[in-house]
Structures are given as structure tokens and as C-alpha cells.
NUVEX-958939 format. One record per residue: residue number from 0; residue in one letter; x, y, z of N, C-alpha, C in turn. Coordinates in steps of 0.2 Angstrom, whole numbers. Example, Ala and Ser with C-alpha at 12.3 -4.5 7.8 and 13.67 -1.06 7.14 Angstrom:
2
<i = 0; aa = A; n_X = 66; n_Y = -28; n_Z = 39; ca_X = 62; ca_Y = -22; ca_Z = 39; c_X = 66; c_Y = -16; c_Z = 39>
<i = 1; aa = S; n_X = 64; n_Y = -11; n_Z = 35; ca_X = 68; ca_Y = -5; ca_Z = 36; c_X = 64; c_Y = 0; c_Z = 39>
//
This chain:
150
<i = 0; aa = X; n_X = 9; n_Y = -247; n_Z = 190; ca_X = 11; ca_Y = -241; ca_Z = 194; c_X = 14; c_Y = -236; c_Z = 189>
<i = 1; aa = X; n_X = 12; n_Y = -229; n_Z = 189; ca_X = 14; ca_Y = -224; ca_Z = 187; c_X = 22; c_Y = -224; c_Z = 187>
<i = 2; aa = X; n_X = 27; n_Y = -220; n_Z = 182; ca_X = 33; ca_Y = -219; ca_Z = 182; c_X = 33; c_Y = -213; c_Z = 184>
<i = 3; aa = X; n_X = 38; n_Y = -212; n_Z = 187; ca_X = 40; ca_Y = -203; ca_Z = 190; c_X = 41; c_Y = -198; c_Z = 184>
<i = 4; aa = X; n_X = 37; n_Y = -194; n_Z = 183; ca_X = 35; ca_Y = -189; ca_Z = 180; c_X = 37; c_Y = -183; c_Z = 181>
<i = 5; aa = X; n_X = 41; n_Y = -177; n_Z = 176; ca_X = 40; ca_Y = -173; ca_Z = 175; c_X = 32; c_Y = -169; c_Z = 179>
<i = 6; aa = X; n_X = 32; n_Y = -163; n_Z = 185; ca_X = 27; ca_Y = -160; ca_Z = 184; c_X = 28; c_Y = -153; c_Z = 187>
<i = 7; aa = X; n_X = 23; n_Y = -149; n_Z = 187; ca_X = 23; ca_Y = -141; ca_Z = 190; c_X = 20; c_Y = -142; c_Z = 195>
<i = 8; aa = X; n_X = 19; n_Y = -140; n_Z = 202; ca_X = 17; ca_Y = -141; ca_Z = 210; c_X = 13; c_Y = -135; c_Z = 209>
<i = 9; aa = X; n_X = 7; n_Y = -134; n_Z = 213; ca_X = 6; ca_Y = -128; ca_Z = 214; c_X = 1; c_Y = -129; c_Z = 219>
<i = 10; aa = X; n_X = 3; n_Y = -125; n_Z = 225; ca_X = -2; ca_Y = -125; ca_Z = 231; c_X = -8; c_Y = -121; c_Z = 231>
<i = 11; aa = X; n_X = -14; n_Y = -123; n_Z = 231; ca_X = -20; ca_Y = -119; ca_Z = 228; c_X = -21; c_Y = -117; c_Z = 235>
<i = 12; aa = X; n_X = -17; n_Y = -112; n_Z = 237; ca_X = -18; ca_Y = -106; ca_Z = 243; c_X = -19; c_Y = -101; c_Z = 241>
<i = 13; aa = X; n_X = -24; n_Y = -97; n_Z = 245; ca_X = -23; ca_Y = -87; ca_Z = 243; c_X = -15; c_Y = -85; c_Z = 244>
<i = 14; aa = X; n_X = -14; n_Y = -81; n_Z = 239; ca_X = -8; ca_Y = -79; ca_Z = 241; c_X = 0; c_Y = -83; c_Z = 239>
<i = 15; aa = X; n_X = 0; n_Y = -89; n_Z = 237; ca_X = 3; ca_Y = -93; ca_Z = 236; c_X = 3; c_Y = -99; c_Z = 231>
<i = 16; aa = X; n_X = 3; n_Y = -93; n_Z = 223; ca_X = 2; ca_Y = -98; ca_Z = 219; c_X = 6; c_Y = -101; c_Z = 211>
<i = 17; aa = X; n_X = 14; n_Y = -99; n_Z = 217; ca_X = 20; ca_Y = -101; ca_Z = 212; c_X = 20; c_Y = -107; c_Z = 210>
<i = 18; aa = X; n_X = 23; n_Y = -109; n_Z = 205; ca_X = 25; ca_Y = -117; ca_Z = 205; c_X = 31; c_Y = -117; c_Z = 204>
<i = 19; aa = X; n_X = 30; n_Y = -124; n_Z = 206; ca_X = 38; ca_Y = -126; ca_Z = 206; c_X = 38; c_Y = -131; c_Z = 202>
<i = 20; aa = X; n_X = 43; n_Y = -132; n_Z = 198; ca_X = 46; ca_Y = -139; ca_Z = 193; c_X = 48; c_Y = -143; c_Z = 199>
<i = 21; aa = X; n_X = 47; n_Y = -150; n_Z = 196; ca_X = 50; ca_Y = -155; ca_Z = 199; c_X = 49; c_Y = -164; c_Z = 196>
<i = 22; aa = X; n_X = 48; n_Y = -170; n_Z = 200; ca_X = 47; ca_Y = -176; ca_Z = 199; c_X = 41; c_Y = -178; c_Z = 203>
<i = 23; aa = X; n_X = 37; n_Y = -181; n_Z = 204; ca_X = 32; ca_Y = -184; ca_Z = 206; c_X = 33; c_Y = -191; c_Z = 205>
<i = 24; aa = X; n_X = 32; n_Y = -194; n_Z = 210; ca_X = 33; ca_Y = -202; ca_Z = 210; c_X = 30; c_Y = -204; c_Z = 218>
<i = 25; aa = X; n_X = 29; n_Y = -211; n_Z = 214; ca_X = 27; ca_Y = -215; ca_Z = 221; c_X = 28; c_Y = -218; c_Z = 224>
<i = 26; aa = X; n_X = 30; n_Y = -218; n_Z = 232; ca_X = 34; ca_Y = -223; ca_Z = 235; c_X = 27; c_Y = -227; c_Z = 237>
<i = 27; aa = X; n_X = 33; n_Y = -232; n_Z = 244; ca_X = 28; ca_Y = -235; ca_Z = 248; c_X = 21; c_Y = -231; c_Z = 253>
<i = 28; aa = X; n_X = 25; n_Y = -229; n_Z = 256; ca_X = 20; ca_Y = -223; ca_Z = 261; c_X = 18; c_Y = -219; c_Z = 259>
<i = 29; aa = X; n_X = 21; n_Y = -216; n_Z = 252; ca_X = 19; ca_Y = -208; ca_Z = 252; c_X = 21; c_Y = -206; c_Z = 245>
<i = 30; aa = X; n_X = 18; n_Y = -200; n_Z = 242; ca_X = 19; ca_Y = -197; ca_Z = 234; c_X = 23; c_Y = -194; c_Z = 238>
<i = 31; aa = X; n_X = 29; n_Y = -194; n_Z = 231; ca_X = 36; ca_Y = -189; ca_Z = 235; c_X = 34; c_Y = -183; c_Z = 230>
<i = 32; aa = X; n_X = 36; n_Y = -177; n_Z = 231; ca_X = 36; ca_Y = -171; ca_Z = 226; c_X = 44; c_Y = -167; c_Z = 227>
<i = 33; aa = X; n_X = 48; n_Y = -171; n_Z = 219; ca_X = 56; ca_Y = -167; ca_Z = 222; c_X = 57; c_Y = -162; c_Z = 219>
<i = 34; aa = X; n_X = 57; n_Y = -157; n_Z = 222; ca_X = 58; ca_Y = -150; ca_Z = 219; c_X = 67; c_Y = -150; c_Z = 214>
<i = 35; aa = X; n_X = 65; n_Y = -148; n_Z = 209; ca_X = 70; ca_Y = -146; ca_Z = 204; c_X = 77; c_Y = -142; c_Z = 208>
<i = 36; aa = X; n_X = 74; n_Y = -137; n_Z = 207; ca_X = 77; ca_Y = -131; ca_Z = 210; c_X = 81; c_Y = -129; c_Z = 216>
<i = 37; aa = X; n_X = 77; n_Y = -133; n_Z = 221; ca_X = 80; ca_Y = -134; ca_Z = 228; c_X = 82; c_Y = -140; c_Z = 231>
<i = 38; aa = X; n_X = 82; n_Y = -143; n_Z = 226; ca_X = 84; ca_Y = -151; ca_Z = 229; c_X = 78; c_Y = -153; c_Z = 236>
<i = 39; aa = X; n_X = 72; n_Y = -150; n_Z = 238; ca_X = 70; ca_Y = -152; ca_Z = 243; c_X = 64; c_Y = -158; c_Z = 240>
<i = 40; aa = X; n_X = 62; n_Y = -160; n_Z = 245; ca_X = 56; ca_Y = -167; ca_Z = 245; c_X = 50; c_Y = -164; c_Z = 248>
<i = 41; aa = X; n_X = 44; n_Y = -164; n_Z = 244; ca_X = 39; ca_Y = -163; ca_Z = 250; c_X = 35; c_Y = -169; c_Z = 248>
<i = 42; aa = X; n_X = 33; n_Y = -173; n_Z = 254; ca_X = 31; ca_Y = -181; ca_Z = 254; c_X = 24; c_Y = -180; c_Z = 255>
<i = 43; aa = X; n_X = 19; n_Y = -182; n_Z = 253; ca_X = 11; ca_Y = -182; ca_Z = 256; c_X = 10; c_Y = -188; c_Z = 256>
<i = 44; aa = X; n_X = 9; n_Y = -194; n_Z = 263; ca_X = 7; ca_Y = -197; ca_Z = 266; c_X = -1; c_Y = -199; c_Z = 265>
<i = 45; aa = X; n_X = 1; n_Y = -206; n_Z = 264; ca_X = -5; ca_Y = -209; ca_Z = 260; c_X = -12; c_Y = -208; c_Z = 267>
<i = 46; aa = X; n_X = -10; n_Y = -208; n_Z = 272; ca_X = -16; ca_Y = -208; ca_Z = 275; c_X = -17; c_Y = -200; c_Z = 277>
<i = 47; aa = X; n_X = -15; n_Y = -198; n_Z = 274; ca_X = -17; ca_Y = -188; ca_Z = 274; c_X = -21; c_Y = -188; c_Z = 268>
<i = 48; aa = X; n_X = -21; n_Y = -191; n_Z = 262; ca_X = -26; ca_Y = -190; ca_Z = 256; c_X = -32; c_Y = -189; c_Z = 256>
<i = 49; aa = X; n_X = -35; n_Y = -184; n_Z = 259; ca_X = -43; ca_Y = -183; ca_Z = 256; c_X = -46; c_Y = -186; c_Z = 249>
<i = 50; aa = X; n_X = -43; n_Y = -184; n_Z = 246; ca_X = -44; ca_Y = -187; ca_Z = 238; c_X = -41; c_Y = -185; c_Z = 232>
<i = 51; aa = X; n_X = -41; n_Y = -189; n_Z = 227; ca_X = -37; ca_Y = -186; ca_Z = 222; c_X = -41; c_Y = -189; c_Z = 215>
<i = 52; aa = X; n_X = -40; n_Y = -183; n_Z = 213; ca_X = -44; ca_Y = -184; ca_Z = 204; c_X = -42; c_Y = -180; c_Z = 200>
<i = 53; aa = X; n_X = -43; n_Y = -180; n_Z = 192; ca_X = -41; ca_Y = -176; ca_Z = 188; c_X = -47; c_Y = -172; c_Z = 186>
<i = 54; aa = X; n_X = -43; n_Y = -165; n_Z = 184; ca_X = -48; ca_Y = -159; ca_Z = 181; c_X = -51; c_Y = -159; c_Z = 175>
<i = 55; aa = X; n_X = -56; n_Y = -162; n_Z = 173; ca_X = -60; ca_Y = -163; ca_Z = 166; c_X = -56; c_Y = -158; c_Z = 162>
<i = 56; aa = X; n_X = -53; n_Y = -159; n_Z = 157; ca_X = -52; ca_Y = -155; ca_Z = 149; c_X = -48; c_Y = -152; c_Z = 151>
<i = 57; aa = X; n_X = -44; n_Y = -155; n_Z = 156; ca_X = -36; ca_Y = -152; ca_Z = 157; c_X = -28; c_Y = -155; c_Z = 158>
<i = 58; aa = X; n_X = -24; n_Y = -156; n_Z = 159; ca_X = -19; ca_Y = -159; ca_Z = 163; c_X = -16; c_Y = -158; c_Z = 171>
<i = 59; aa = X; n_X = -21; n_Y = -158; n_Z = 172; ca_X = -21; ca_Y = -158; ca_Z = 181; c_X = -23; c_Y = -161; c_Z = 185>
<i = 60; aa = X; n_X = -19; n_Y = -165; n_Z = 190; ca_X = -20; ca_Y = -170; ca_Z = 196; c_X = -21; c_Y = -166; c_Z = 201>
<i = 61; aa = X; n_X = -27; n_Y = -165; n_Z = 205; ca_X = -27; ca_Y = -162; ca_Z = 211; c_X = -27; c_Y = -167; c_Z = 217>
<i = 62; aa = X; n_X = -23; n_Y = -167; n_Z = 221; ca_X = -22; ca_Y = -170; ca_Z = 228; c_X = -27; c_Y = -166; c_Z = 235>
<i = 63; aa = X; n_X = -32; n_Y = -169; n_Z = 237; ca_X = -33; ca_Y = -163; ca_Z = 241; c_X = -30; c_Y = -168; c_Z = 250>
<i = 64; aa = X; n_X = -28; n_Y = -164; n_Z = 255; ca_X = -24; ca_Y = -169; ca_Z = 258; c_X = -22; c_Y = -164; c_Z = 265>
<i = 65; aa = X; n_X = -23; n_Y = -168; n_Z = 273; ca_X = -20; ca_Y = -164; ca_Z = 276; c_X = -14; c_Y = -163; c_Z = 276>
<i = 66; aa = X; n_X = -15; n_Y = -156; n_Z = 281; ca_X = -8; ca_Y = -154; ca_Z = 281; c_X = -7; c_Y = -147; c_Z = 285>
<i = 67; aa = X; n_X = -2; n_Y = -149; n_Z = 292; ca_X = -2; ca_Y = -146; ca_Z = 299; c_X = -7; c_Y = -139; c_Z = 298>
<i = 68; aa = X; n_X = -11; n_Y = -145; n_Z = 299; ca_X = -18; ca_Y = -140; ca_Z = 304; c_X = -23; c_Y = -139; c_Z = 300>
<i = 69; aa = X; n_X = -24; n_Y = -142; n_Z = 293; ca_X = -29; ca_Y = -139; ca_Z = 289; c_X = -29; c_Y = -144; c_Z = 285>
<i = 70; aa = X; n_X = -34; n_Y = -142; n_Z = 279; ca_X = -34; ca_Y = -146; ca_Z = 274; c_X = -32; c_Y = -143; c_Z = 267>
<i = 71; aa = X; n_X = -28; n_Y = -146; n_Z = 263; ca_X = -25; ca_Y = -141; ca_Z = 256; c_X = -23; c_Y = -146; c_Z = 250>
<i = 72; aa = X; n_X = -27; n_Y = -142; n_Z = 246; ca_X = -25; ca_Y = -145; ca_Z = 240; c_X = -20; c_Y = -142; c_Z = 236>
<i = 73; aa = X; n_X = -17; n_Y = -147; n_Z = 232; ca_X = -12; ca_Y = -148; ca_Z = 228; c_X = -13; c_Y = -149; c_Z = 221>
<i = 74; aa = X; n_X = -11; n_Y = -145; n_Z = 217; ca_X = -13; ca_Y = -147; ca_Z = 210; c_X = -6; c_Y = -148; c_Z = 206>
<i = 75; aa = X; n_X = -6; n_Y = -154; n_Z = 202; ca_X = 0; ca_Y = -158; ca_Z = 200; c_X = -2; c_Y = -155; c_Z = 191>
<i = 76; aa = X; n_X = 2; n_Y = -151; n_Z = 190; ca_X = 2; ca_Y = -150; ca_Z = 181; c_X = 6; c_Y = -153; c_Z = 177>
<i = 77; aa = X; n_X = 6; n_Y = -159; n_Z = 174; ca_X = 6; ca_Y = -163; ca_Z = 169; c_X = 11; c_Y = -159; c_Z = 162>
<i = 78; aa = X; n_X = 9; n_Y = -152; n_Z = 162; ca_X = 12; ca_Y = -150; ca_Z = 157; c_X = 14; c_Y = -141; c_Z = 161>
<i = 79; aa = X; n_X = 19; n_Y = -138; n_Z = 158; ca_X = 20; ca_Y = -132; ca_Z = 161; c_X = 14; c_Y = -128; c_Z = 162>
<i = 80; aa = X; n_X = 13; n_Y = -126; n_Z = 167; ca_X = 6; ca_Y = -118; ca_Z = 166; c_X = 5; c_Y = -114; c_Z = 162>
<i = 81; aa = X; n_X = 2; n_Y = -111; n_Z = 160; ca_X = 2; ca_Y = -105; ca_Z = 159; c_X = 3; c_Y = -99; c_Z = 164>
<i = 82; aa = X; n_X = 4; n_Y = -93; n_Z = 163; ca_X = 5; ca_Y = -89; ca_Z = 166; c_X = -2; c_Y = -85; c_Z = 170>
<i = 83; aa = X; n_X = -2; n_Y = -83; n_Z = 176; ca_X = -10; ca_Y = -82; ca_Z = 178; c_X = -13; c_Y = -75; c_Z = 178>
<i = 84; aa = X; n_X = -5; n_Y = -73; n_Z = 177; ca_X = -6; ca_Y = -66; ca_Z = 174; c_X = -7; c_Y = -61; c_Z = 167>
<i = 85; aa = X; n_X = -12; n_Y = -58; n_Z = 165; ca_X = -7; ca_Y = -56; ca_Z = 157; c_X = -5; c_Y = -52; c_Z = 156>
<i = 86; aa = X; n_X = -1; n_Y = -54; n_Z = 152; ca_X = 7; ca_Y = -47; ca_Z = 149; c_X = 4; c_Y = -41; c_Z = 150>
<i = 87; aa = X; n_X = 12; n_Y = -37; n_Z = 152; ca_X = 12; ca_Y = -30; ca_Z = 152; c_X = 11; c_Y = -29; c_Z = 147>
<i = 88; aa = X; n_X = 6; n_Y = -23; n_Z = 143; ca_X = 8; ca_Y = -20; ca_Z = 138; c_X = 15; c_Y = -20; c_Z = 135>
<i = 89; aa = X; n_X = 18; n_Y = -22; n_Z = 128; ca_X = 24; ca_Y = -20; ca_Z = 125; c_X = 27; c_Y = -28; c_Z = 127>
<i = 90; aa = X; n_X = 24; n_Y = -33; n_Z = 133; ca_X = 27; ca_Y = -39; ca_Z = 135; c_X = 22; c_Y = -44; c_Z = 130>
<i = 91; aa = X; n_X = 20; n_Y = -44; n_Z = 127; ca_X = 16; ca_Y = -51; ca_Z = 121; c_X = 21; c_Y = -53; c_Z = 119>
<i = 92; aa = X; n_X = 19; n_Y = -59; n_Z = 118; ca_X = 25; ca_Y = -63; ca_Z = 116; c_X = 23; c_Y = -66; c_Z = 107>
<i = 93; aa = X; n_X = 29; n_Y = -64; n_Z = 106; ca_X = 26; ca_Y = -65; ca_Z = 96; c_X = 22; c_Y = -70; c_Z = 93>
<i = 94; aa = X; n_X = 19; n_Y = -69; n_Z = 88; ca_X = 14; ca_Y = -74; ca_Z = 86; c_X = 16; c_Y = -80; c_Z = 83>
<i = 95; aa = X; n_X = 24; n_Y = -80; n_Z = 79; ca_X = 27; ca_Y = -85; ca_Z = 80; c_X = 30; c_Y = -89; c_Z = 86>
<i = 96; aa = X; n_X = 29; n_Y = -88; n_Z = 93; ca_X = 29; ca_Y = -90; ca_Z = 98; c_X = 24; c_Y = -95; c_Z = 101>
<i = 97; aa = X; n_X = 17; n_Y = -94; n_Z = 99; ca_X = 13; ca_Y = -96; ca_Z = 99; c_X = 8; c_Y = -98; c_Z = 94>
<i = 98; aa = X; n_X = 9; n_Y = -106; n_Z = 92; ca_X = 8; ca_Y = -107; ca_Z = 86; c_X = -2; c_Y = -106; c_Z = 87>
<i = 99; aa = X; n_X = -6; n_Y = -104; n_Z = 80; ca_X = -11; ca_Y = -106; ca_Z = 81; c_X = -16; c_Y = -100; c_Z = 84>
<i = 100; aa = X; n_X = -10; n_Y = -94; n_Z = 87; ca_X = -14; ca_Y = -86; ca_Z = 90; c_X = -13; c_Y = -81; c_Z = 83>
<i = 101; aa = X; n_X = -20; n_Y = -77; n_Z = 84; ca_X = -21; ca_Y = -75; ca_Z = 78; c_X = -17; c_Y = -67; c_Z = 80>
<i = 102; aa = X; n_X = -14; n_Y = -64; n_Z = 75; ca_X = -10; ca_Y = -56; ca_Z = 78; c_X = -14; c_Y = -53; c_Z = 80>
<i = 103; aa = X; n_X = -13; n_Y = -50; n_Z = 84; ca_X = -15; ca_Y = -43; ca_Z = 89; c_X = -18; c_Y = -36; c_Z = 82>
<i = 104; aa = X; n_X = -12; n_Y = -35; n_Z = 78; ca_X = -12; ca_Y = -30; ca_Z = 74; c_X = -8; c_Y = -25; c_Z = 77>
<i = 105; aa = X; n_X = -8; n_Y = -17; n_Z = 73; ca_X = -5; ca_Y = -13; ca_Z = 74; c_X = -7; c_Y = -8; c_Z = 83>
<i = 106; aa = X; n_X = -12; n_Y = -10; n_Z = 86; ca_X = -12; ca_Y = -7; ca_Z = 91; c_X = -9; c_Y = -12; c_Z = 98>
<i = 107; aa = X; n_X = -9; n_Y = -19; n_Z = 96; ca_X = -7; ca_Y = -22; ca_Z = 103; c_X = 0; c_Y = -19; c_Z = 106>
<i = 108; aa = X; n_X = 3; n_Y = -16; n_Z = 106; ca_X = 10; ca_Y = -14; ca_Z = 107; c_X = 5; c_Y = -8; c_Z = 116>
<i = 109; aa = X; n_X = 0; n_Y = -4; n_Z = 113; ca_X = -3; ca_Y = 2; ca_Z = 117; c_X = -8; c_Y = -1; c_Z = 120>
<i = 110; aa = X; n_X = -12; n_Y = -8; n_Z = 118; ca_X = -16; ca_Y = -11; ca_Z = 122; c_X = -13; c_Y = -16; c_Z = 127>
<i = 111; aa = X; n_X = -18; n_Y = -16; n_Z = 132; ca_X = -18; ca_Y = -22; ca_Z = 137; c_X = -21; c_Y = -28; c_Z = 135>
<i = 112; aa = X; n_X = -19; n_Y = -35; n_Z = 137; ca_X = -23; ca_Y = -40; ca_Z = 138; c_X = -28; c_Y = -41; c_Z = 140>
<i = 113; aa = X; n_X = -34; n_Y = -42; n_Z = 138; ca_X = -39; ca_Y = -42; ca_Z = 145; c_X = -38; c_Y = -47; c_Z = 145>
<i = 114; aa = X; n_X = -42; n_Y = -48; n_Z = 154; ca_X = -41; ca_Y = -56; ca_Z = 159; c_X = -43; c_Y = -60; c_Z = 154>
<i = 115; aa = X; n_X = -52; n_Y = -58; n_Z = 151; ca_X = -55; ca_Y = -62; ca_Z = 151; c_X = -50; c_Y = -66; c_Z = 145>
<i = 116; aa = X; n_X = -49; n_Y = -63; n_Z = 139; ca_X = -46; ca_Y = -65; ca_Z = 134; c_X = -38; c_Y = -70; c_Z = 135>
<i = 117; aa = X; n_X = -35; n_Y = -67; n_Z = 142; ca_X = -30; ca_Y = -71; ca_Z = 144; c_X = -33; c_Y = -77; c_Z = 149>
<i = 118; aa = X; n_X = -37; n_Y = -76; n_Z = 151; ca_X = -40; ca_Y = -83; ca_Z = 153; c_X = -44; c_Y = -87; c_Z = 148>
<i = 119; aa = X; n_X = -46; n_Y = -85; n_Z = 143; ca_X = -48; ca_Y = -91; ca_Z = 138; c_X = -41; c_Y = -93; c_Z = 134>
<i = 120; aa = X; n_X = -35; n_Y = -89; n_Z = 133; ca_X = -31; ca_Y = -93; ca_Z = 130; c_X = -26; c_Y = -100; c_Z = 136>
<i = 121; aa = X; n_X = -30; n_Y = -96; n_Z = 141; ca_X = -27; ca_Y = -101; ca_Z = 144; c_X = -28; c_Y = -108; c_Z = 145>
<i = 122; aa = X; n_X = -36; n_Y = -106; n_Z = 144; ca_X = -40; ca_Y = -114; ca_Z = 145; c_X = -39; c_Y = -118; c_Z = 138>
<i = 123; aa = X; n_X = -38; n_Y = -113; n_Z = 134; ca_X = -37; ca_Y = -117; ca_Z = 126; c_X = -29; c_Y = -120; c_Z = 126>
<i = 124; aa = X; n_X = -24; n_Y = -119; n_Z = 131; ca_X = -18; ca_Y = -122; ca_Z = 129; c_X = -21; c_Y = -129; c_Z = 134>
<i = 125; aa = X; n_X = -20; n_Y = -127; n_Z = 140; ca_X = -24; ca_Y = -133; ca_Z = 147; c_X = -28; c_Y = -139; c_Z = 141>
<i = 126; aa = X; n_X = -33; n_Y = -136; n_Z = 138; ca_X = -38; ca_Y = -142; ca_Z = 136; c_X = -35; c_Y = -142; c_Z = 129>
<i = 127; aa = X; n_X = -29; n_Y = -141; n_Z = 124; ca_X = -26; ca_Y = -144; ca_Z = 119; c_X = -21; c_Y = -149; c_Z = 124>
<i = 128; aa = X; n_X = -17; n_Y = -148; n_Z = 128; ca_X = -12; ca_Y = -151; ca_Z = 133; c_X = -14; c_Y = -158; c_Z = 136>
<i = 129; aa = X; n_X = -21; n_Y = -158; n_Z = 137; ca_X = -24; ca_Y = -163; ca_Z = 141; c_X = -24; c_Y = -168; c_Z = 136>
<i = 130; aa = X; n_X = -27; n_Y = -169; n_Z = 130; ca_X = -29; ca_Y = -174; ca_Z = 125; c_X = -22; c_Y = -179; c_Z = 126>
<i = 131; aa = X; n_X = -17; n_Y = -177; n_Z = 127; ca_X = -10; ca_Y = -182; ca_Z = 127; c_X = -11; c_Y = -185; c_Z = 136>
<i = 132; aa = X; n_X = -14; n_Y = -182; n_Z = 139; ca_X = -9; ca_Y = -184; ca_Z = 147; c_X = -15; c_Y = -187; c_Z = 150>
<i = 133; aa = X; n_X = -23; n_Y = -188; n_Z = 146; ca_X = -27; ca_Y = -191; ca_Z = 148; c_X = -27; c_Y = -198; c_Z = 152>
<i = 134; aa = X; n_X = -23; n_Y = -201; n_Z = 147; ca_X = -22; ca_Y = -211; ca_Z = 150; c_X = -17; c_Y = -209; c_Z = 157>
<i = 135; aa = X; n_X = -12; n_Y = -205; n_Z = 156; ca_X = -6; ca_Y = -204; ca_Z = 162; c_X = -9; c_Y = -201; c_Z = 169>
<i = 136; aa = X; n_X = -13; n_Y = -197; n_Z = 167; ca_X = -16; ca_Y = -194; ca_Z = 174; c_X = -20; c_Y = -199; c_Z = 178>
<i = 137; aa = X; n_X = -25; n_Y = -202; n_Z = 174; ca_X = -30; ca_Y = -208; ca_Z = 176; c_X = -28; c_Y = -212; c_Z = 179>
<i = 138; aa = X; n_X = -23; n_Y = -214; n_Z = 176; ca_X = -17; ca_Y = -219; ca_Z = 179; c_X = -16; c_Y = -215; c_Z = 185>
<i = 139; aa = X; n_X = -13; n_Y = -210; n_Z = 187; ca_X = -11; ca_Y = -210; ca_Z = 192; c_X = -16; c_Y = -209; c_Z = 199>
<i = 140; aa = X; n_X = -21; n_Y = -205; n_Z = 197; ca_X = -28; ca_Y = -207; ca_Z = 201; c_X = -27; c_Y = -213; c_Z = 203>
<i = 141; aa = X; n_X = -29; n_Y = -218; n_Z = 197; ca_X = -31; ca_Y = -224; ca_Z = 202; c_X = -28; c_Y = -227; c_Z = 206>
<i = 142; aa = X; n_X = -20; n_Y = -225; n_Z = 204; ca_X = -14; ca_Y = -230; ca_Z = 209; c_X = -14; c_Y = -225; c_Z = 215>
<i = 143; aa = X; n_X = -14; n_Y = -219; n_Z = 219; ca_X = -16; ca_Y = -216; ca_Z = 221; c_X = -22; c_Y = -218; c_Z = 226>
<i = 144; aa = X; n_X = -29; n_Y = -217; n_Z = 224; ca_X = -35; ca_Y = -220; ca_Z = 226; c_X = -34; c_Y = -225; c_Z = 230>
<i = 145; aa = X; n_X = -31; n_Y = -232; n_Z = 224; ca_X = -30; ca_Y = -238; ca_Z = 230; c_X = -25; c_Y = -239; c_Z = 235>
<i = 146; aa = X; n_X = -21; n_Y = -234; n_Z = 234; ca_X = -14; ca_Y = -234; ca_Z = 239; c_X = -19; c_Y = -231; c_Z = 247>
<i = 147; aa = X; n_X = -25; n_Y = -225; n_Z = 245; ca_X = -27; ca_Y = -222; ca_Z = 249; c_X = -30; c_Y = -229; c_Z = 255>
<i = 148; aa = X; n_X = -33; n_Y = -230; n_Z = 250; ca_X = -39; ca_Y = -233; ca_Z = 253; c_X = -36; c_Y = -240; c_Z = 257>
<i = 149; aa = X; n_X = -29; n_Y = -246; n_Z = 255; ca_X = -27; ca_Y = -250; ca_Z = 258; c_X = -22; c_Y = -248; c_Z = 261>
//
């Protein structure tokens, strides 16, 4: 059985897509999710689990699972996110902040980010992140799965 873990929540809704730190662990009935922050619990009950699997080349558990009235997925980040947005111009964060990013040069201070570029740095932190959280993720799938299924 998986040990309770460090993770980031994020409810893959339009329009709602903060996370929250917290603990992920598994009881008897139900994966508890305890939010850091707020001291609250949110519990997904095992016979609400539609499915649950990890995202190829990443560190993300997705849960997909009812939930009053609908169906929603739940994505469990293993390591902090990235941020989904990118920087304001004048907001980059220094190159020694991020080991491994090559400088901007003398204009990035007047240029913007672009998505695209801020979404490929993303998926390269995501799939350097995942080589360590491989075995832990999988692990938790399975025990998961068979909790669904008996």
C-alpha cells in the first residue's frame, strides 16, 4: 500500500484550475485528499472511481470519478506544477533560478513569453520530474484499481 504523499490537486474543470497542496493517502472506503491550507478533507469514495491511471512522460495521477451530478477528473501532481500561465514581461525568473534554461538576452526584459515556448518549458520540467515518481505513481494506480474493483 502506497504511503501518504505529498501532492498538488487540481480539478480539471473549465474555469477552475488552482491547485491546492496537500496529503493524498488511502483509507478504507476512500482516497482522502487533505488540503494543506485549509485543514479540509475531500474524500473520493472508491465506488465513484471511473478510473485512474498515470499520464505517460509525466508525474500525474489522474482520478476520473463521480461527483454530484457529473463526472470529473482529478489530477494528483506528484511534484509542484508549473505555472499555466507565462510571465509578465519584466516577471522571468533569473536563469539561475532555473537550472539548465538558456538566457533570454538583452531584450527579454521588452519581450513576452510565448505560450508556445512556455508550454514546451513546461512539459520539459513535467517529463524530467516524472523519471523519479515513476515506480510511486504506478504503485498507486494499482492499489487504487484493486480497491475499485473489490
Amino acid at each position: 500500500m502506497p504511503e501518504p504523499t505529498t501532492v498538488w490537486m487540481v480539478l480539471l474543470r473549465r474555469g477552475d484550475l488552482g491547485e491546492r497542496k496537500g496529503t493524498l493517502r488511502l483509507e478504507t472506503d476512500a482516497m482522502v485528499f487533505e488540503d494543506a491550507t485549509i485543514q479540509h478533507e475531500r474524500r473520493i469514495h472508491y465506488p465513484m472511481v471511473r478510473r485512474a491511471r498515470r499520464v505517460r512522460g509525466s508525474p500525474i495521477l489522474i482520478v476520473t470519478h463521480e461527483d454530484e451530478g457529473g463526472t470529473v477528473e482529478t489530477a494528483f501532481y506528484f511534484t509542484q506544477p508549473p505555472p499555466l500561465r507565462p510571465p509578465e514581461p519584466g516577471d522571468e525568473p533569473s536563469p539561475a533560478s532555473m537550472p539548465g534554461r538558456k538566457p533570454l538576452g538583452p531584450f527579454s526584459a521588452i519581450r513576452r513569453t510565448s505560450r508556445r515556448r512556455h508550454m514546451r518549458e513546461n512539459v520539459r520540467y513535467l517529463t524530467v520530474q516524472s523519471g523519479s515518481k515513476k515506480p510511486e505513481i504506478e504503485a498507486w494506480v494499482s492499489e487504487i484499481v484493486e480497491r475499485t474493483r473489490g
